[in-house]
C-alpha positions in Angstrom: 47.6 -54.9 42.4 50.4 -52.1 42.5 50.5 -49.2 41.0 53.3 -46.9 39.7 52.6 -43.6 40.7 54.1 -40.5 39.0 55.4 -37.8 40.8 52.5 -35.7 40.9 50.3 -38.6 42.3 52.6 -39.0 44.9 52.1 -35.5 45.8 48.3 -35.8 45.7 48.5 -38.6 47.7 50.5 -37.1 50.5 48.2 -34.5 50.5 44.7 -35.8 50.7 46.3 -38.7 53.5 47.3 -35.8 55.2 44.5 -33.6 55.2 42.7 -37.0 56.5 44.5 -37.5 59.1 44.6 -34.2 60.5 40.8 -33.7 60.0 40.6 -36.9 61.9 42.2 -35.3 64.9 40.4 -32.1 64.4 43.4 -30.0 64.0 43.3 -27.0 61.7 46.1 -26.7 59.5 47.7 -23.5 61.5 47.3 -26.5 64.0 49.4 -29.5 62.2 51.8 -26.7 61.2 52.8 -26.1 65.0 52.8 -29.4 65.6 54.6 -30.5 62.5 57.2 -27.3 63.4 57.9 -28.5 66.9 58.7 -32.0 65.6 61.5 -31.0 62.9 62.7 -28.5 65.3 62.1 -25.0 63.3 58.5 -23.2 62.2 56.1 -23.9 60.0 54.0 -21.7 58.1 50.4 -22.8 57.7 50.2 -22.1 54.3 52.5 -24.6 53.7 50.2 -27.4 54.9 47.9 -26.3 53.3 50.0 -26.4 49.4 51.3 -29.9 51.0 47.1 -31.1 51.1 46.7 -29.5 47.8 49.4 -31.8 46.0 51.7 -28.8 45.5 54.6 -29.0 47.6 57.2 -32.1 47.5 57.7 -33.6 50.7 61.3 -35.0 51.7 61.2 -38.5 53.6 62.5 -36.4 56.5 59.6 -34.5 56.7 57.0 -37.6 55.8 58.4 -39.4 59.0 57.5 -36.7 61.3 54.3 -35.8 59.9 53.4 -39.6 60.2 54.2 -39.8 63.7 52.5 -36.8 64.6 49.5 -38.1 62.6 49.4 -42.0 63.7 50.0 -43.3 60.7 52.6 -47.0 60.6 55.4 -45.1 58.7 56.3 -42.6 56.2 55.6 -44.9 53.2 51.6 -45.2 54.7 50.9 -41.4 53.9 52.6 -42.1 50.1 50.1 -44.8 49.4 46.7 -44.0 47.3 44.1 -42.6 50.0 42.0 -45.6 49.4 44.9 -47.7 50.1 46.0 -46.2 53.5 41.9 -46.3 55.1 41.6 -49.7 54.1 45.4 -50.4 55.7 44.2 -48.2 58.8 40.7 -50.1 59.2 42.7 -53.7 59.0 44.4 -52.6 61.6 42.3 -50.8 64.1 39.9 -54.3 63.7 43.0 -56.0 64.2 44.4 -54.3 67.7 40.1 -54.6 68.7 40.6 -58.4 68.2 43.8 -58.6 70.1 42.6 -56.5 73.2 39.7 -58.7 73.5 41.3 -62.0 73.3 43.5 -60.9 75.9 40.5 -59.6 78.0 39.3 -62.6 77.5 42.4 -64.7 78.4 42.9 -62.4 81.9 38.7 -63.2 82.7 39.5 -66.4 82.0 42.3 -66.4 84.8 40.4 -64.5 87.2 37.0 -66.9 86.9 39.3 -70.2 87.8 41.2 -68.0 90.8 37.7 -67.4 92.1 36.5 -70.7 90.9 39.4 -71.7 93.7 38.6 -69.2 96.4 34.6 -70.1 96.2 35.7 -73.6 96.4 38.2 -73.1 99.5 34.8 -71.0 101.2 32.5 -73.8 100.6 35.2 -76.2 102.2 35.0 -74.4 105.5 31.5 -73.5 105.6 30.7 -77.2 105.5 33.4 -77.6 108.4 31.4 -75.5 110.6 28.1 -76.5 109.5 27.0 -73.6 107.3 23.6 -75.4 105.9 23.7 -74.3 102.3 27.8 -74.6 101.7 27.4 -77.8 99.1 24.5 -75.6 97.4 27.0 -73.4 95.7 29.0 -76.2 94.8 27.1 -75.8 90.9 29.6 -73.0 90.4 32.1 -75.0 90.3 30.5 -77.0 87.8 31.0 -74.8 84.7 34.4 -74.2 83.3 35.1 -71.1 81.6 34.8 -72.3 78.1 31.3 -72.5 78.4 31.0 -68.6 78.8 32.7 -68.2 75.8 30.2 -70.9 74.4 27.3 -69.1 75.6 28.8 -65.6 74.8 29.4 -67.0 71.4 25.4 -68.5 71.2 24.5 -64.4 72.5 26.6 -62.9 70.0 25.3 -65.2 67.2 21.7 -64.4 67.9 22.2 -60.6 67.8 23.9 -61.0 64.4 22.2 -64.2 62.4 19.5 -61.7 61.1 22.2 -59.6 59.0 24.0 -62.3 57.9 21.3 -64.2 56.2 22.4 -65.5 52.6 26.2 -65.1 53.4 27.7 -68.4 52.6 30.9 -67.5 54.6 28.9 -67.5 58.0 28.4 -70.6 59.6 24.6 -70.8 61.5 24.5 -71.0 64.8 23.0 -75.0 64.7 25.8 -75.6 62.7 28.7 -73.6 64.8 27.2 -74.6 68.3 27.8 -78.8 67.7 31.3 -78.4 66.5 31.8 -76.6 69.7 30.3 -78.2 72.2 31.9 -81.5 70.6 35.3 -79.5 71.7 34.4 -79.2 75.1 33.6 -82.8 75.5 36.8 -84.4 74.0 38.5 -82.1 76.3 36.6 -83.5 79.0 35.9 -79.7 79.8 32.1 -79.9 79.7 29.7 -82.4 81.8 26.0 -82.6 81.0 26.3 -79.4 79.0 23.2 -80.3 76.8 20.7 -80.1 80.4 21.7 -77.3 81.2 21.7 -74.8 78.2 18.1 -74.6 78.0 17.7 -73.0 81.4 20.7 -70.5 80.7 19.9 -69.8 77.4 16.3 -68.4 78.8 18.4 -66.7 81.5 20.4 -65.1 78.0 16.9 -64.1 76.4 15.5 -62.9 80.1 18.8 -60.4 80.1 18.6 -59.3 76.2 14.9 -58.9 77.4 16.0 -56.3 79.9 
């Protein structure tokens, strides 16, 4: 729901986003002043940071978008938004950037397991060409595409977190989330006798939570 806010909120606002932000940086305000100053170009006294964080001093949009880019914040209009308002916005989005640098940790793993998935596959090739004895053994490797660790990081993280999330009826169980998975693999013709080997490394999972 919006809210209309009256000058004075506005100003209150401002202030205790403000006096967040810099807190959250550890600045003092003699500190935000001088970095606030250098921004627009001419000084700034300390004190008036501190009647800005106090809801006494109006703040031109000129001044907002500096102060927001020396404090992180997405824009100007972030720092005029009710203090509740702007951590919920800020924790949305730090969760949100979190999500995006793993999946694309994830997608560049992914890349450098079938490159190596290719290499150990090349080495086996010529080990068996000069009779290395064991070559085929480490053929098994080959054997597991890379959605399984995602499977089996996904069976990991579930176990960790099922415990906590008992009696939410927006979390799926792990016997219920596992199936529906593993019936993905196998229309995708990605997984091959999945179901004999999970037991063994699931205990290999427990032996390394273990330790």
């Amino acid at each position: 729901m919006l809210h209309l806010m009256q000058p004075d909120d506005v100003n209150k606002a401002i202030g205790a986003n403000v006096a967040a932000l810099r807190a959250e940086r550890g600045w003092s305000q003699a500190e935000l002043a001088e970095h606030w100053g250098n921004a627009l170009g001419h000084r700034i006294d300390p004190t008036t940071v501190t009647r800005l964080e106090r809801g006494r001093r109006p703040t031109p949009v000129h001044e907002l978008i500096q102060l927001a880019g020396i404090l992180g914040a997405r824009n100007w209009a972030a720092l005029v938004q009710e203090p509740k308002v702007l951590r919920a916005a800020s924790g949305i989005e730090t969760c949100n950037d979190m999500v995006t640098e793993a999946y694309d940790q994830i997608r560049d793993a992914t890349v450098e397991y079938l490159k190596a998935q290719y290499l150990l596959e090349r080495a086996i090739a010529r080990g068996e060409e000069v009779g290395v004895f064991d070559a085929a053994a480490h053929r098994i490797r080959l054997t597991f595409p890379p959605e399984e660790a995602v499977l089996m990081g996904r069976i990991r993280w579930q176990r960790r977190d099922q415990a906590s999330k008992e009696g939410d009826a927006d979390y799926k169980r792990i016997d219920e989330v596992i199936p529906e998975l593993l019936a993905v693999l196998r229309d995708k013709g990605l997984v091959e006798d999945l179901d004999a080997g999970e037991a063994s490394r699931g205990d290999d999972v427990e032996h390394q939570e273990a330790q």
